[in-house]
C-alpha positions in Angstrom: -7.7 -10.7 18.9 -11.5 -9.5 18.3 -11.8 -7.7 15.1 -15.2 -5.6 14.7 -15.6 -4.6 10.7 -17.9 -2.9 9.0 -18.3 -0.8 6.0 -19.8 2.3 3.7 -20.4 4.3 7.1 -20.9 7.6 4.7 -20.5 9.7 7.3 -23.1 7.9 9.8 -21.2 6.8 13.2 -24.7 7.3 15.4 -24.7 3.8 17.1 -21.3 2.7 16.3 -19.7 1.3 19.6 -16.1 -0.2 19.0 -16.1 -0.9 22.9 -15.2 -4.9 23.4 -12.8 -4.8 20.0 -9.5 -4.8 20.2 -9.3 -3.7 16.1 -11.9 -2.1 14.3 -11.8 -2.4 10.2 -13.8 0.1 8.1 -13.9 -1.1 4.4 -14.2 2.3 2.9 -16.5 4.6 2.1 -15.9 6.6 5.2 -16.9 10.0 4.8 -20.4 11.9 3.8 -20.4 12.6 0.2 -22.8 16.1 -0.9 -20.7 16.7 -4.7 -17.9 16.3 -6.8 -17.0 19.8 -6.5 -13.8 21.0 -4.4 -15.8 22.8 -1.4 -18.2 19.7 -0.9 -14.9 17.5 -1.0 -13.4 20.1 1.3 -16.3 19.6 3.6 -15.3 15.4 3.7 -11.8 16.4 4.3 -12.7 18.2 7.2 -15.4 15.8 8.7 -12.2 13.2 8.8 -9.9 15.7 10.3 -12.6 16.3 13.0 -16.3 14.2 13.2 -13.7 10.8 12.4 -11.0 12.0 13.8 -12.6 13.0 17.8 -14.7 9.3 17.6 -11.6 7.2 16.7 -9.8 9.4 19.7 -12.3 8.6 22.0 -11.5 5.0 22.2 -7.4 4.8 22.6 -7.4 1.0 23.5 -8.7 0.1 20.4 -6.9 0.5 17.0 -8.3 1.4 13.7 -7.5 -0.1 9.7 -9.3 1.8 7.3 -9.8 2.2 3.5 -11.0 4.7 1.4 -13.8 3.8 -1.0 -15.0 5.5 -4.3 -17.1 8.1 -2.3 -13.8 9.0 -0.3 -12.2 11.4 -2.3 -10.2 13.6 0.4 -7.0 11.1 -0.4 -7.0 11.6 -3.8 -8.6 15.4 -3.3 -4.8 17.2 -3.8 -4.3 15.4 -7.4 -7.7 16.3 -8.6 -8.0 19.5 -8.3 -4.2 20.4 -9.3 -4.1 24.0 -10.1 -7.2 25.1 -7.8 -6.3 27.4 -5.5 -7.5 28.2 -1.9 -7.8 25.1 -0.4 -5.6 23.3 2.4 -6.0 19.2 1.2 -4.1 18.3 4.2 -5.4 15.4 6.3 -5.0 13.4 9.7 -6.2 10.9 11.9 -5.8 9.8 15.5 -2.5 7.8 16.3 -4.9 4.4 16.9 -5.6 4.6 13.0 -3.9 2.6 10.3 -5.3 3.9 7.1 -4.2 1.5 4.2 -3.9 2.5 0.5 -2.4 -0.6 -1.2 -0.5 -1.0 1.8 -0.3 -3.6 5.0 -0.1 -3.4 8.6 1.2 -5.7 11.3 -1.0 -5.3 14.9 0.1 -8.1 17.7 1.5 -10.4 15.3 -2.1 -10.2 12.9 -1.1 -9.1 9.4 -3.9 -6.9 7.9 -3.5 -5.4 4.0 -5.6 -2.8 2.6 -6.8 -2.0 -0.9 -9.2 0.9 -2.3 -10.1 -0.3 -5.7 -13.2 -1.1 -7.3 -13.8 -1.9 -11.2 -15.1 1.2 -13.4 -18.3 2.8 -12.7 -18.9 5.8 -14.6 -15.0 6.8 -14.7 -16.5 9.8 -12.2 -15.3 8.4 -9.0 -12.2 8.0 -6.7 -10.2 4.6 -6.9 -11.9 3.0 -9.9 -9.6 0.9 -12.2 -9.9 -1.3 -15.5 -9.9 -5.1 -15.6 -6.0 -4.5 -16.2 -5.0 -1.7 -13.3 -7.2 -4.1 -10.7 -4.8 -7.2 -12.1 -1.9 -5.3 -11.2 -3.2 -3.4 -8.3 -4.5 -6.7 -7.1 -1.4 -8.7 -7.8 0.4 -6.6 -4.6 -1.5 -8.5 -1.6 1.1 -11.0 0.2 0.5 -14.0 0.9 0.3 -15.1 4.5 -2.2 -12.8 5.3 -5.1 -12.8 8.3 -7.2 -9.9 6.8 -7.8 -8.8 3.3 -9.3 -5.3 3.6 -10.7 -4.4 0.5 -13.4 -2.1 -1.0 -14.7 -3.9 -3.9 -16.3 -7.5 -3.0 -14.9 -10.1 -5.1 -17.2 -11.6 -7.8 -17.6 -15.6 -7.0 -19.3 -17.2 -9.2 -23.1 -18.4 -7.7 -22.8 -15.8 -4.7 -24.6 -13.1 -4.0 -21.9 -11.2 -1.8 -21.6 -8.7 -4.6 -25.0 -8.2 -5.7 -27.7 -5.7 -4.7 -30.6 -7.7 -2.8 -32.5 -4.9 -2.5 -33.2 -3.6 -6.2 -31.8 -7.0 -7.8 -29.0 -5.4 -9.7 -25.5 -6.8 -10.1 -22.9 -8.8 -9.9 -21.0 -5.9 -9.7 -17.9 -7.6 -8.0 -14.2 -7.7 -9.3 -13.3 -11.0 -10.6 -9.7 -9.8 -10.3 -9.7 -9.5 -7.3 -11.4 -13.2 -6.7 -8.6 -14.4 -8.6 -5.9 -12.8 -6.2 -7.8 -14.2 -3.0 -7.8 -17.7 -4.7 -4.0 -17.5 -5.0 -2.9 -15.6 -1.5 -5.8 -17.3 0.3 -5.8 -14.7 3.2 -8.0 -16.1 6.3 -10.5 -13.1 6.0 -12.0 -10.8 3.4 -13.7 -7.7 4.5 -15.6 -5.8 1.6 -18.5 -3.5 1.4 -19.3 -1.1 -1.9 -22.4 -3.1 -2.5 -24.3 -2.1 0.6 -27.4 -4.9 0.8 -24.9 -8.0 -0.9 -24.9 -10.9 1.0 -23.8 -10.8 5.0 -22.9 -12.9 7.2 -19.8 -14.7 5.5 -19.5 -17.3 2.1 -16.1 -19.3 2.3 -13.9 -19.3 -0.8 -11.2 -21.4 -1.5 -9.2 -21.1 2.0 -10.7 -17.8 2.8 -13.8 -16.2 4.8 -15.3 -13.6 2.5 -17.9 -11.0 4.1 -19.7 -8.5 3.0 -20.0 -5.7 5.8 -21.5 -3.2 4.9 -23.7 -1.2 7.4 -26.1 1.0 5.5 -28.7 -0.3 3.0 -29.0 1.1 -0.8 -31.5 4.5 1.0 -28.3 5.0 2.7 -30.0 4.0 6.1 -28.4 1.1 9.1 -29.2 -1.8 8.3 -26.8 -3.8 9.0 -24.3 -4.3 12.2 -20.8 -5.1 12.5 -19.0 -8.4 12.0 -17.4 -9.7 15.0 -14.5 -12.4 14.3 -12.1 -13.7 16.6 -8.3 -14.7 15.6 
């Protein structure tokens, strides 16, 4: 199986050719982000249900596990805004896409498993979690996994896959979540969040840990996919 990933697209598909892959992962942050307010989070809802949507269609042979990160509020878009009315939060995507929320997926015997969740921010965003909720959240991966798809990049110790390389800020990675990779041991790790962290792979106890995101921190391509072959 070749398995393309990549990561923090935020909204920019110009370029992005899945042809040759026969899985594509997106490790969240999906959809372009304008505000916080329910009609700009409308306007992501609708790019997935047709901008994401009509690309993923466009390639049937190849099949799709994706993640929402904290820009990607449409998931979590209903619960928000409780009480608001005039607005339809319903969302779709193609049949070739396996979006994961704390959840796994089995494609030609390769066991993926998603997760969303990144440590606090500013308590403003979607999927963020204490120390405590990533523990538990954290503590549902399997074991015996091929691919980790997470949002968050772990924070290893002496590794700059969760730091900013471009304005020298971080770690900002979960140490949680290094913890539940160093137990389950899952033959790859794809992460983004932190857009200009280190690419191009760090192994970690028994695992392959890579940062893929595809944008820089000016929100421009920097960056192109990872290609692995299991």
């Amino acid at each position: 199986m070749r398995i393309l990933a990549t990561s923090d697209l935020h909204g920019n598909l110009e370029g992005l050719d899945p042809k040759g892959a026969d899985v594509v992962v997106i490790a969240g942050d999906i959809a372009p982000l304008r505000g916080f307010d329910p009609w700009n989070i409308d306007l992501q809802r609708q790019w997935i249900n047709t901008r994401f949507r009509e690309w993923t269609s466009a390639h049937p042979d190849v099949r799709f596990v994706v993640i929402p990160g904290n820009h990607d509020f449409f998931p979590i878009a209903r619960k928000r805004f409780r009480g608001i009315r005039g607005f339809d939060w319903k969302y779709g995507f193609s049949p070739n896409v396996h979006f994961l929320v704390d959840k796994g997926v089995e494609i030609d015997g390769v066991k993926f498993y998603g997760t969303p969740w990144v440590p606090i921010i500013s308590w403003s965003w979607a999927f963020e979690a204490d120390p405590a909720a990533l523990k538990r959240r954290f503590s549902k991966i399997p074991a015996d996994l091929d691919v980790l798809v997470t949002h968050s990049p772990p924070h290893i110790p002496e590794c700059d896959v969760d730091f900013s390389l471009q304005t020298g800020a971080g770690p900002f990675g979960s140490p949680e979540l290094a913890n539940a990779i160093a137990a389950k041991r899952p033959r790859f790790v794809f992460c983004g969040h932190i857009h200009t962290g280190r690419h191009g792979g760090v192994d970690f106890e028994s695992s392959r840990v890579c940062n893929v995101s595809r944008l820089d921190e000016r929100y421009e391509v920097a960056y192109e996919p990872t290609l692995v072959e299991i």
